[in-house]
Structures are given as structure tokens and as C-alpha cells.
N, C-alpha and C positions, 0 to 999 in steps of 0.2 A: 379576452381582455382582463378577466380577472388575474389568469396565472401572470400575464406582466407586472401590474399591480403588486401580485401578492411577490415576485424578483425584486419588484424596484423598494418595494417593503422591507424587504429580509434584507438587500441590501446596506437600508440607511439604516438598519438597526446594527449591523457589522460597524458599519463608520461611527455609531456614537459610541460603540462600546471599543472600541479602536481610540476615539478618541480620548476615553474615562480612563483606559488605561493605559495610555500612554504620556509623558510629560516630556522628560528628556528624552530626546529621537537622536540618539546619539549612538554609537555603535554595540557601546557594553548594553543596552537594552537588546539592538536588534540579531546579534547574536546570543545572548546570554539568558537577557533580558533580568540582567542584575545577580542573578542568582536567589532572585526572593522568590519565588513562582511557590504557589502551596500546592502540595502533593498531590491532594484529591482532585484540586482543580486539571492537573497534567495528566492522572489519570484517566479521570473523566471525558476529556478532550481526546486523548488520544484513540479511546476504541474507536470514536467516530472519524478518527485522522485514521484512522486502518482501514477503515470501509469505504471504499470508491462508491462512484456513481456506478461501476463497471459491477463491481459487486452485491450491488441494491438491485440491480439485473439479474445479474447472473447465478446466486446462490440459491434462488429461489426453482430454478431452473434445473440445478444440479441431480434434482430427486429424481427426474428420467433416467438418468444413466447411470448413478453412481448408490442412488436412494438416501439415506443420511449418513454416510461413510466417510463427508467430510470432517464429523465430530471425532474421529479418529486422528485427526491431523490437529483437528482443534485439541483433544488429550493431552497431543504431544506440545501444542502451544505452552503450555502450562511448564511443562520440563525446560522449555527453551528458555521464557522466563526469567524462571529459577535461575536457571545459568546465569544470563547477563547480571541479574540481580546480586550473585554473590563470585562471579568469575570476573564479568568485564568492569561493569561502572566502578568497586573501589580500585582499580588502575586508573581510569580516567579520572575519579575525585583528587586521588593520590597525585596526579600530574595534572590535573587542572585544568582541563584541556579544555579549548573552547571548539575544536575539531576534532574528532575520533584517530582522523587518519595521521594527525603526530606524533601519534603514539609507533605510528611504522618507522617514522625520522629518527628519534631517538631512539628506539632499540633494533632497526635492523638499516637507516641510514636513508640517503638522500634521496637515492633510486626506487626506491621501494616506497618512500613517501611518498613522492609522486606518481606512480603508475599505479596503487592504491586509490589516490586523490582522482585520477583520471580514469580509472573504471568506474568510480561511482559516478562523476560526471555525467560521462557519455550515458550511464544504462540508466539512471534517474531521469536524466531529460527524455531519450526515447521512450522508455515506459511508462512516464506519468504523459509522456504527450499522447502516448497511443491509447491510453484510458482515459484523458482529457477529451480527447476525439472521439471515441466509440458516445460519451455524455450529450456532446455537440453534437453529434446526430438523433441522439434519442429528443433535447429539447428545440432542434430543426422540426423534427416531424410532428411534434405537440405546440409547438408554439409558435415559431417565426417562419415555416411554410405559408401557415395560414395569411400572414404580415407578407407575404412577401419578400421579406430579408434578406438577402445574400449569404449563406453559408461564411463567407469570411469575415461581414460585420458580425454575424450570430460569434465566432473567435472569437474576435476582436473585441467587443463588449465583454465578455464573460471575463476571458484575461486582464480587461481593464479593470474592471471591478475588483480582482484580487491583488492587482498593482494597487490600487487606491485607498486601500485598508491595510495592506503588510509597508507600503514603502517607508513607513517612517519607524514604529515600532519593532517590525521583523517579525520574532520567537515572542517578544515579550506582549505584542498581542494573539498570535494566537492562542497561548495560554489561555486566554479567554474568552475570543471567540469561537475556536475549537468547543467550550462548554455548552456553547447556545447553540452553537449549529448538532453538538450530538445529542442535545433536546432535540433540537424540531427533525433530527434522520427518525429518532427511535420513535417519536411523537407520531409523526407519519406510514412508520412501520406498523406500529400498535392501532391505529385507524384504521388502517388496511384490510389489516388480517382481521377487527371488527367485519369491516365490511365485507368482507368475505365469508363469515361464519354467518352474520345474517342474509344473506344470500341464499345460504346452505339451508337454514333454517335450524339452523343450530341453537341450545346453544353454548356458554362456552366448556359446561361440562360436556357437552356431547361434542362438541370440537376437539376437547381431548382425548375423550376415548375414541375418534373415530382417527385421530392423526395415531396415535398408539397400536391402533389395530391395521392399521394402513400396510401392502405389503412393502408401500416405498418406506417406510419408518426403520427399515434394517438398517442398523447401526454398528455392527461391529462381522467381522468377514475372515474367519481361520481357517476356513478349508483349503481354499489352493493359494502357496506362495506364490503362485504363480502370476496372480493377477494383480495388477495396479492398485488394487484396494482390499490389500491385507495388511492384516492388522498392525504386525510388529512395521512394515514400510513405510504405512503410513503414520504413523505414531512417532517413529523415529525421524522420520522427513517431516516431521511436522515441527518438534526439538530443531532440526537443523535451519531451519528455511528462519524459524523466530530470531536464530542466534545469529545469520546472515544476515538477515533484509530489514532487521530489528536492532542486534545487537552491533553489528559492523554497518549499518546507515548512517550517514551523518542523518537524515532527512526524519527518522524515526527518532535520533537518541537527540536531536539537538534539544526538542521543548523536557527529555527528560534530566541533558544535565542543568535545566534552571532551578532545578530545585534546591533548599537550603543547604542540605546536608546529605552525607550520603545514604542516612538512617533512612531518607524522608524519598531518595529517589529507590531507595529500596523496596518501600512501601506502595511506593507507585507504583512500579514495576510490575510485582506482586498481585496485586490490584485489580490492575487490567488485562494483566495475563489470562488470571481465572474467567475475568469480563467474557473473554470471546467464548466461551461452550452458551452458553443461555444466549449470548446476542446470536449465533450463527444456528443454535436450535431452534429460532425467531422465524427466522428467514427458509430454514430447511423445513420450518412447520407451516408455511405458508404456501410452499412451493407444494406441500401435501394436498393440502386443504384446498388450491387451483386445481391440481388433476383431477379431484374429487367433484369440483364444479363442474369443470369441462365434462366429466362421466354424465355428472346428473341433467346437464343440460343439454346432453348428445351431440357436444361440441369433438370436431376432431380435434385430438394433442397436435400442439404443435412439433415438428421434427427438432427441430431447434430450441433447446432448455431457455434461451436470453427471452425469446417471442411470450413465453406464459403469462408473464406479469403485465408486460405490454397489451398481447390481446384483451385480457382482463379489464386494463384502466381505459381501450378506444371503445369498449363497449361491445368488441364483437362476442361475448359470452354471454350476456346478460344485456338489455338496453339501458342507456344510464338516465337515472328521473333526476340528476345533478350537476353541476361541473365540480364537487368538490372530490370526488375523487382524483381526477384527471391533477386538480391540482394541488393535493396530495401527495401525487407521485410526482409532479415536478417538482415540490417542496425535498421529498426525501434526495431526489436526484441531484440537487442544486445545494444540499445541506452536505450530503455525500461527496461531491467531488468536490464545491469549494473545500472543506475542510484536509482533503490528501493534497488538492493541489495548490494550496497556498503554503503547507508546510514542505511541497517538495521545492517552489521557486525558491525560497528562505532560504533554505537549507543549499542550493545549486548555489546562490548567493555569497555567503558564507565559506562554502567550500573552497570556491574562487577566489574570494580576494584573503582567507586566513592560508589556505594551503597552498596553492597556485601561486598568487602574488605575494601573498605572504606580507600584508598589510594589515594588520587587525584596527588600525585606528586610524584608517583613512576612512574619512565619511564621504568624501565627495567621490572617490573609489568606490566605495559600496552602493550609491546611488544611481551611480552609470552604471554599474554591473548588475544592478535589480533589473531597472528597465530594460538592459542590454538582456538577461538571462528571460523577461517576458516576451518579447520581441521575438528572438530566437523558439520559445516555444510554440509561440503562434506560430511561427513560418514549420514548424516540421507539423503541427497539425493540419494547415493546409495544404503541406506537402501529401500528408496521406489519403486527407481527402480526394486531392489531384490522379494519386496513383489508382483510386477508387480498385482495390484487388484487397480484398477480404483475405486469400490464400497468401499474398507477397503481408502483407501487415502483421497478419498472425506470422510467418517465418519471421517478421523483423523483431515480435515480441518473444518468441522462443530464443532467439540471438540474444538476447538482453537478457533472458533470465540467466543463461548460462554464464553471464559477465559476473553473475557475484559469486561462484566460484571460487577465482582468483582471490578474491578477498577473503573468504573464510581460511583457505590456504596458506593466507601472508602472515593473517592472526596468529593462526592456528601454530605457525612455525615460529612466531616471535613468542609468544605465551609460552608454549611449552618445549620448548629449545633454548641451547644456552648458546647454539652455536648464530654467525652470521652468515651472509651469503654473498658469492662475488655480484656484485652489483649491475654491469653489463648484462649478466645473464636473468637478473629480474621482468622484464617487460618480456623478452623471448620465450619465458617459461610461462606467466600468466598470457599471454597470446596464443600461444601452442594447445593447453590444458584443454580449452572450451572445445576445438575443433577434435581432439584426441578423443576428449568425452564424448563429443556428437556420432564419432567416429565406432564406436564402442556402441552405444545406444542401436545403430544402424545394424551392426553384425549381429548383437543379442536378438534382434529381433527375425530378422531373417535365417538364419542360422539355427539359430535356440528355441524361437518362438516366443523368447521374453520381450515383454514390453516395459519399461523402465516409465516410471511415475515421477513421485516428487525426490527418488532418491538421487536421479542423477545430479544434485545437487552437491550429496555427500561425493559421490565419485569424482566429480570437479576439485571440489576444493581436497580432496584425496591425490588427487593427478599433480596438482598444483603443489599441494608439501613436499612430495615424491621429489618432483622438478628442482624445488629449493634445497632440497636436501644432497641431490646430487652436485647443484653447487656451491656447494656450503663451504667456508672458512674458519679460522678461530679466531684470526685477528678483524677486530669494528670496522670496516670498512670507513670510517670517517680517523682513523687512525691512520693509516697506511698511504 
């Protein structure tokens, strides 16, 4: 009863601060959100607009297998960054852009704009719904099993509630509630790991020397290139993956082009980039500090890295003399995915009727495509639900990763090329790229014994320039 309570709580405090900041609900807010947005404030929202509900799971988990080898990719966050910070945003300040991907129209044409616009579509909707839904089950099993709920009301609700606070403002709130909900993720995180250090009996000097000595605490990995978590791979995939799925996102860069000027989204940028090593060495220190329980308490590990956090908060480690753990972790869960997945509808929103439709200043356009783009989300979560296959869901979220590819490819060939490309051949080449890449991936490993990481990302959007390069022109295709 409490953890209801404490949703329907966090909720009305989203709608009042939704409603403080918001006056005019007119379109230049809900995309732009005016362009006044203060830096620290964009910052600050975004680390926790980074961290799903999936990954308030799952990072914690990663020390089984990979130990904290993630900070290596986090390193290379830092590079990625930097790029966007001094490569991509002054082109978007420079052209003003209220969509990222018009920048494809203008320098490489009308075909390109659109199957740009339309990668990000499709693989934002899939992948925030398939992280929406891993969330949806995790607060089924803590909260509205017990209620007896329906798996589709439990949707249904949660998506209402992020309709109910973005539909009038957009971007220009969550500038601000993004800042309250990455209080109460990190607030909850830092609870956590309290309570799990006193558990231990620790304390927090000895929680650090014992995570530091810990054999999962190996951090960095030179000996065999061979494996998915060396060093220069991951470091480098770490650079590529920020300048993708950060720098070429409408979903990520929209709350960062509100800011004043572009000194100021530079700062941001900056900012937050550094943000994730200590936020992710948060979560990798946590994930330490639970095996270490589970040891002293002659608990079997779970097989499964997602299950640790979880066995933890239902008590099967320890018996719990509270409920405020329990909802703790439904606070971080519910602070975590609302805040990824209100700025990915916005952003779906947005895409749609400035690139797609290509309406910036229809409001009654943008209000039916809000609701329409939540509607449609819920229905592919219940979709997955329905398919109930763990093995088919994950292939549909590796399909989607390989979709931003294409995009770093179409950048990467308008940035740094002067030539254009025949236009016909745009969609057949970013279509092709992914299954070429998969295709590669498959032989390296059978064949070579290589197993391919976070680079196949770079090799994507590498396939992809290749492709555009072979069809490439001199004369604008909006010329001819």
C-alpha cells in the first residue's frame, strides 16, 4: 500500500512542477522549450534521463561477468562528449535546428532526411518500449500482482501518467522534472547501497576498502584483444555509442538544444559526460558490495546479473524488518524509467510532426501525435508482453541497436565530405549496412573465434559511409 502511495505521491509532485513550469503550452515550449532552459539544470536531468529503469537493474548485475569493465566504456563516454560538444551542437546552433535530423535535408537532401528521421523513429519506439516493459514487469511483480491488476492496466497507467505531465509543455518540462526525478533515482541509489553496507556490517570505510579489494573491482583489461572487454574496444565504443545514441538522438539532444547559447550547451554537455564514471561506479559498487552479501550470507549468486538487486530488495538474502527498502527500489525504478521515457515520447513527438509532417507550428498536430505516439507505445509493450519469449525480445533489441548505424554513417558522410549522394540509393544502403554488419559479426565468430562488443557499432556506421560513398555525386541532389 505504501509503494502506491508513495507513485501516486511522486506523481502529483511531477504535475505541480509541470505545472510551475509551464505557462504557454504552445509548440516553441514543447519542442524547444523557448530556448531559456539553464544549463546545469539540462545537465543534471539528463544523467538521470540516461539511466533507465533497465539499467538501475542491470548495471548493478554486470560485475558477474564483465567485473567493472563497464568504466572503460564509461572513459570513452567522456571522448564522445567532447565531440558533440565541439563537432556537432555548433552546426545545430549555427542552423537552429529544432530537429537534429534537418541537418540531413539541407546538406545531403530530401531522401536522406527522411530515412534518417525514420531510423530514429522506428528504433526509439522499439527500444524505449522494450526497456518500458522489462520496468512493467519488474513493478507487476512488487506491486500490482499483489493488487491484482492486469498487466495492461499496470501499461496503461504508467503511460498515462507520462501523457499527463509532458502533454502540454513537452521538452520545456522536463527540463525540470528530469532534475527531481535524478534526485530521487540517485537518493534511492545512495539508500540502497547504505543499506546494504549495514547489512554487511560495514562501515563505509570498510565498504570501500572491501569493494577496492574485491576480485570483481577489475577495471581496466589489456591482455587479450581478443575479448569483448579490452580496453582500447571498449573505450573506443564507448566515444562511438555517446556520439550515436547522444549526439545523433533527437531523444537525447532535444532537452540539450534549449539551452541559451551554445557556450552554455557546451557546458552541459561537458558536465554530464564526466557525470556518468562516478554515477556508473555507484551502481558497479553496489553490484560488488551484493555478491559480497550473498557470500557472507551463504546465499547462491544468482545466474542471471538483472536477479541480484532484486533478490536483495524481496528479501530473499536477508529478511526484511521494513517496507522501505522494497520501496526504495520502486522509487529509483519509477524515477529511472519515467525520466528516459517521457523524454523519448517528446522527442518521437517532435520527430514526427517537425521532420515527418513537417509542421512546426501545428498544435493541434502535435497533440494528436503525443497521444497517438503513447498509444502506439503501449500497444508494442503489450505486444511483448503477449510474445512472452525473452530470447525473440532480446533479437528485437539487438535489431534496433544496429539501426543507429545508419545514422552515424549519414552524419559521418555529410560532416566530413563535400561530396553528395544519389538519393534513390540512400534507404537501400542504410537497410543493407545492418544485415552486412550482422552478417560479419556471425563469420568473425565462427570462423576467427572473435566475438564483437560495443564495436559493431563503429563497423555499422563504417559499412554505411562505404555504401554512400559508392554512391556519391557532386552535383545537390535538390539541384538536379
Amino acid at each position: 500500500m505504501w509503494i502506491i502511495v508513495t507513485i501516486l505521491a511522486y506523481f502529483f509532485v511531477l504535475m505541480g512542477i509541470s505545472r510551475l513550469a509551464v505557462r504557454r503550452a504552445d509548440n516553441q515550449a514543447f519542442f524547444r522549450a523557448g530556448r531559456r532552459s539553464p544549463w546545469y539544470m539540462v545537465a543534471f536531468g539528463m544523467v538521470g534521463a540516461s539511466i533507465s529503469g533497465v539499467t538501475f537493474v542491470s548495471v548493478p548485475g554486470m560485475v558477474l561477468t564483465s567485473q567493472m569493465t563497464y568504466l572503460q566504456v564509461c572513459l570513452g563516454f567522456i571522448v564522445g562528449y567532447l565531440a558533440i560538444a565541439f563537432l556537432l551542437l555548433p552546426v545545430y546552433y549555427k542552423l537552429n535546428l529544432t530537429s537534429i535530423y534537418t541537418y540531413l535535408g539541407q546538406r545531403l537532401g530530401a531522401t536522406s532526411y527522411q530515412t534518417g528521421a525514420w531510423f530514429f523513429l522506428i528504433s526509439k519506439m522499439v527500444g524505449a518500449a522494450v526497456k518500458f516493459y522489462v520496468v512493467c514487469l519488474i513493478l507487476q511483480q512488487f506491486v500490482f500482482e499483489a493488487l491484482g491488476v492486469p498487466f495492461f492496466i499496470n501499461v496503461l497507467l504508467m503511460v498515462s501518467l507520462i501523457w499527463f505531465y509532458t502533454r502540454k509543455g513537452g521538452v520545456r518540462t522536463l527540463v525540470f522534472t528530469d532534475t527531481f526525478q535524478t534526485v530521487c533515482l540517485f537518493m534511492a541509489l545512495l539508500l540502497i547501497i547504505f543499506m546494504v553496507v549495514q547489512s554487511l556490517h560495514f562501515s563505509m570505510g570498510d565498504a570501500v576498502r572491501a569493494i577496492a579489494s574485491d576480485a570483481h573491482s577489475h577495471i581496466f583489461e589489456f591482455s587479450d584483444w581478443r575479448s569483448p572487454f579490452f580496453f582500447w574496444k571498449e573505450f573506443l565504443s564507448g566515444a562511438f555509442i555517446v556520439i550515436v545514441m547522444t549526439g545523433l538522438d533527437q531523444d537525447m539532444m532535444q532537452k540539450n538544444l534549449t539551452c541559451r547559447t551554445l557556450r552554455e550547451a557546451q557546458k552541459d554537455m561537458c558536465s554530464y559526460g564526466v557525470a556518468f564514471v562516478p554515477a556508473n561506479l555507484l551502481f558497479l559498487s553496489l553490484g560488488v558490495l551484493l555478491v559480497q552479501l550473498f557470500q557472507q550470507q551463504g546465499v547462491e549468486i544468482p545466474a542471471q546479473g538483472d536477479q541480484l538487486l532484486p533478490m536483495f530488495v524481496k528479501g530473499e538474502v536477508i529478511p526484511l524488518t521494513s517496507q522501505l527498502l522494497p520501496l526504495l527500489f520502486v522509487l529509483g525504478i519509477v524515477a529511472a524509467s519515467f525520466s528516459s521515457a517521457d523524454s523519448a515520447l517528446t522527442s518521437l513527438t517532435t520527430s514526427y510532426c517537425v521532420d515527418i509532417r513537417q509542421k512546426h507550428d501545428d498544435e493541434k498536430l502535435r497533440k494528436r501525435v503525443h497521444l497517438a505516439v503513447c498509444l502506439l507505445f503501449v500497444a508494442f509493450i503489450v505486444m511483448f508482453h503477449t510474445l512472452n519469449s525473452k530470447s525473440l525480445i532480446d533479437a528485437i533489441y539487438t535489431i534496433v541497436s544496429y539501426t543507429y548505424g545508419p545514422l552515424l554513417g549519414l552524419f559521418a558522410f555529410g560532416l566530413f565530405t563535400k561530396l553528395y549522394v544519389s538519393q534513390r540509393w540512400v534507404p537501400v544502403v542504410c537497410v543493407t549496412s545492418p544485415f552486412i554488419c550482422y552478417g560479419i559479426a556471425c563469420a568473425a565468430e565462427l570462423l576467427l573465434n572473435y566475438h564483437f562488443g560495443y564495436e559493431l557499432l563503429m563497423l555499422n556506421g563504417l559499412l554505411t559511409f562505404v555504401g554512400l560513398w559508392l554512391c556519391r555525386c557532386s552535383v545537390p541532389p535538390y539541384t538536379r
